[in-house]
C-alpha positions in Angstrom: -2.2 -39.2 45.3 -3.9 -38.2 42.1 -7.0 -36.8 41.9 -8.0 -39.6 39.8 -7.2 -43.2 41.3 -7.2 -45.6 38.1 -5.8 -49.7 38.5 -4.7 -51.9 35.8 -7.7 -51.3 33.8 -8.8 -48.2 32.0 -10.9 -45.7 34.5 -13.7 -43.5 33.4 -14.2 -40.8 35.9 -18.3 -40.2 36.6 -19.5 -37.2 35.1 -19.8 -35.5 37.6 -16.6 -35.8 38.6 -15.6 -34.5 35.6 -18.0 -31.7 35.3 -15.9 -30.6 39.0 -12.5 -31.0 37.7 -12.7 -30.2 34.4 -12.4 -25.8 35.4 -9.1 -26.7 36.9 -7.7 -28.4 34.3 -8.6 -25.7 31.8 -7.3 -23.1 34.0 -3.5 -24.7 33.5 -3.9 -23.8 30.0 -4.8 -20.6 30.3 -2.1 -20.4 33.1 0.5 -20.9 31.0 -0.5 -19.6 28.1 -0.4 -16.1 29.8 2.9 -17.3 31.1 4.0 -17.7 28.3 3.0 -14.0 26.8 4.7 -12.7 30.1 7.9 -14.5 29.4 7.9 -13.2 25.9 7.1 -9.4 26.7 9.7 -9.4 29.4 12.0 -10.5 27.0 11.1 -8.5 24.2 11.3 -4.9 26.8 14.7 -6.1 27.6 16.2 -7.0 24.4 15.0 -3.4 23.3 17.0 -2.0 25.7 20.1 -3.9 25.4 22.8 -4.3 23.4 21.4 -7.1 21.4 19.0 -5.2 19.4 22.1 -3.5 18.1 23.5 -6.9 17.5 20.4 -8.2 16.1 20.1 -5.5 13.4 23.6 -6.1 12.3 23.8 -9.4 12.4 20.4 -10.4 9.9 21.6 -14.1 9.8 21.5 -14.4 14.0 17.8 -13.0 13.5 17.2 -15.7 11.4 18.6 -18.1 13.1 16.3 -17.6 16.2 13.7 -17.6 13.7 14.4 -21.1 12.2 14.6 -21.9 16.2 11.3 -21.0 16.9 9.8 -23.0 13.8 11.9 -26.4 14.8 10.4 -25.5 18.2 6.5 -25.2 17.4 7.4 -28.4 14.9 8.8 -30.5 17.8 5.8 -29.9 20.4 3.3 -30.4 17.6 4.6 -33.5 16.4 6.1 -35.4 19.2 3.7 -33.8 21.9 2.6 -38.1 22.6 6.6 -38.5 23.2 7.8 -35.5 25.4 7.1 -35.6 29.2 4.4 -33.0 30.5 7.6 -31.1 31.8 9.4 -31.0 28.5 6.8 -30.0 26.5 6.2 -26.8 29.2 10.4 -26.3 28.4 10.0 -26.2 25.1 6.7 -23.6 24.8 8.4 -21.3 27.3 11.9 -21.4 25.4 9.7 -20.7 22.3 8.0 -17.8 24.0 11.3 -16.5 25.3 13.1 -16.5 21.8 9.9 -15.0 20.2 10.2 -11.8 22.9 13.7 -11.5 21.0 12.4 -11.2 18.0 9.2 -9.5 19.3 11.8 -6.5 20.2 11.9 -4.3 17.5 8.5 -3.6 18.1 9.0 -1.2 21.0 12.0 0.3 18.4 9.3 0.4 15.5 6.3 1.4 17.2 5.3 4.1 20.1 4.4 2.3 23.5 0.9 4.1 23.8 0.1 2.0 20.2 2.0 -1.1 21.4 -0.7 -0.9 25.0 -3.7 0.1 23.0 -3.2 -3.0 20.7 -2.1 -5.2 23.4 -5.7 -4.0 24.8 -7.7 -5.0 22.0 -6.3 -8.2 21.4 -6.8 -9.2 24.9 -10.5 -7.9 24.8 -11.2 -9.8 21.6 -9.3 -12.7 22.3 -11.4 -12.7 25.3 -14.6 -12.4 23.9 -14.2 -15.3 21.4 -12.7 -17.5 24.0 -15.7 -16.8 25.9 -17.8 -17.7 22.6 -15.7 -21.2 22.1 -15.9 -22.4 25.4 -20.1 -21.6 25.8 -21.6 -22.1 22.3 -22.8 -25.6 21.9 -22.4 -25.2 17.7 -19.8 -27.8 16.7 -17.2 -26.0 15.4 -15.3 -28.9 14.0 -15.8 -28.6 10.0 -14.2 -25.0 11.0 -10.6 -26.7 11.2 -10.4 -26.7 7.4 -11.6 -23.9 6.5 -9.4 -21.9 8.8 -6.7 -23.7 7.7 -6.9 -23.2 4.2 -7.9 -18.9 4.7 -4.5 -18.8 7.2 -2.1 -20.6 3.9 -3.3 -18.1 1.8 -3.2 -14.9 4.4 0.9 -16.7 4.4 0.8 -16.9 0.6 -0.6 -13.2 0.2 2.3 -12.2 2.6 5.1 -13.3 0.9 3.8 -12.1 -2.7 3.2 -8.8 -1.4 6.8 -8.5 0.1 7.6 -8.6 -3.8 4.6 -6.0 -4.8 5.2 -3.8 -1.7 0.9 -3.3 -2.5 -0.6 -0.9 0.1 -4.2 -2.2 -0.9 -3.0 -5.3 -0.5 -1.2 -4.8 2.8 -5.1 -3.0 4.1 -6.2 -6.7 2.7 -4.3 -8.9 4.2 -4.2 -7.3 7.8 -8.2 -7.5 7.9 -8.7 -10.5 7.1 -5.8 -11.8 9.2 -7.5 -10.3 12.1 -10.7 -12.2 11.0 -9.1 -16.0 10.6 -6.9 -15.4 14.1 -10.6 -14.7 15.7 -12.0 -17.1 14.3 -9.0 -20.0 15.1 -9.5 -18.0 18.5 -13.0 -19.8 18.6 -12.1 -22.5 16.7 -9.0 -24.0 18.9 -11.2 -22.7 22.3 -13.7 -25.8 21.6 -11.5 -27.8 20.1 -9.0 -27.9 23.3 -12.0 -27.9 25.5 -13.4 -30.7 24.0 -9.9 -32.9 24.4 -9.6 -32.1 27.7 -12.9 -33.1 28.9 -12.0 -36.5 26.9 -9.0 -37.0 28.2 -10.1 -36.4 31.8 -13.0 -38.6 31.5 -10.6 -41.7 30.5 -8.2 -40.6 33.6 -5.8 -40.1 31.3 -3.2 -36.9 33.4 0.4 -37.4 31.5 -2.2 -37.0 27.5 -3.6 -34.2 29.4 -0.4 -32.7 30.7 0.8 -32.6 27.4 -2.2 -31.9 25.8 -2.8 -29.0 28.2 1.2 -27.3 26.8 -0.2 -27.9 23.4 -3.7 -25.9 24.0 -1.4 -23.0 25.7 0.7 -22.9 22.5 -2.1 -22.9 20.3 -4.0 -20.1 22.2 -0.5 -18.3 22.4 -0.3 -18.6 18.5 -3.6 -17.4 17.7 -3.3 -14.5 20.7 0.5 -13.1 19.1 -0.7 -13.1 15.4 -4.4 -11.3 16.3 -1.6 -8.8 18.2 0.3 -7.9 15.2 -2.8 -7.8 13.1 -4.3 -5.1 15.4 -1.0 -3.7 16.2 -0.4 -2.9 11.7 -3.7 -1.6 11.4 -3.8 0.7 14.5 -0.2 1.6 15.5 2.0 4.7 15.2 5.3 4.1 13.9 7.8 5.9 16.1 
């Protein structure tokens, strides 16, 4: 039975209800979310000490490849998230975080592990802490979205110019404030997740928040790898 009986017409659960269920269902998001960050670490340790690393760095076009993979991927759930099942949406993400640990690989080849740990740390502590901040502060965070948006298409812009310029300075730039618009989408997609949840389980909706819940882990996941590799080029020690 579901934990929210509904007939032919549209149910609103009592708030109280809600205000009881409403842990649980945030707890699957999280849940897979950190799934999904297992799945890719595991992968990423294993590729590293394979043979496909030594494939993948003589074959560039296989890299990218998985890489093009991996956008179609994060394109697909996004934009037919009301269309997939619950179940093929959670596929998808954990595919997604699977090819990502290949690609994720080289790390342990580029970095020590003690860095690749002490960032991995951080990030989880400040992920953490502005998680924490999204899901208690009762500011709306809303007119954020934009903002954030428009900060992380120029941190992508900056990028690619400075692949061209090869600019130290601008390298320092860009990983700073990188690490400031991931925290800050860190707060940002905490509320905004939280807040579609509660909707959704207030209308009895479970298949919109099924999918809606592999959406939320995906966008957490997001925020959680790029604040990683932020932290990870301003504090680790290339091997």
């Amino acid at each position: 039975m579901s934990y929210l009986d509904r007939g032919s017409t549209p149910y609103v659960a009592p708030r109280k209800q809600v205000d009881d269920l409403f842990p649980a269902v945030m707890r699957y998001v999280y849940v897979w979310m950190f799934l999904g960050l297992l799945l890719t670490a595991v992968v990423a340790s294993v590729t590293a000490r394979s043979e496909w690393i030594l494939l993948l760095s003589q074959m560039p076009l296989l890299l990218v490849a998985i890489i093009v993979a991996q956008l179609a991927l994060v394109i697909i759930i996004s934009a037919a998230i009301n269309r997939l099942s619950p179940g093929a949406a959670l596929l998808l993400f954990f595919i997604y975080a699977g090819l990502n640990g290949v690609t994720f690989s080289s790390i342990f080849l580029a970095y020590q592990l003690g860095s690749v740990t002490l960032a991995f740390v951080a990030t989880a502590s400040l992920f953490g802490a502005m998680a924490i901040i999204g899901w208690t502060t009762g500011v709306d965070l809303s007119r954020w979205g934009g903002v954030l948006f428009m900060a992380l298409l120029g941190l992508i812009i900056a990028s690619v110019v400075n692949i061209f310029l090869a600019s130290t300075a601008l390298d320092w730039v860009i990983t700073y404030a990188g690490i400031l618009i991931f925290l800050g989408l860190t707060v940002y997609d905490t509320q905004r997740i939280k807040n579609q949840m509660a909707t959704l389980l207030a209308q009895g909706d479970e298949l919109a928040m099924g999918r809606m819940g592999v959406l939320g882990a995906l966008r957490l996941y997001l925020d959680f790898i790029n604040l990683f590799l932020m932290i990870l080029r301003l504090t680790g020690r290339r091997r």
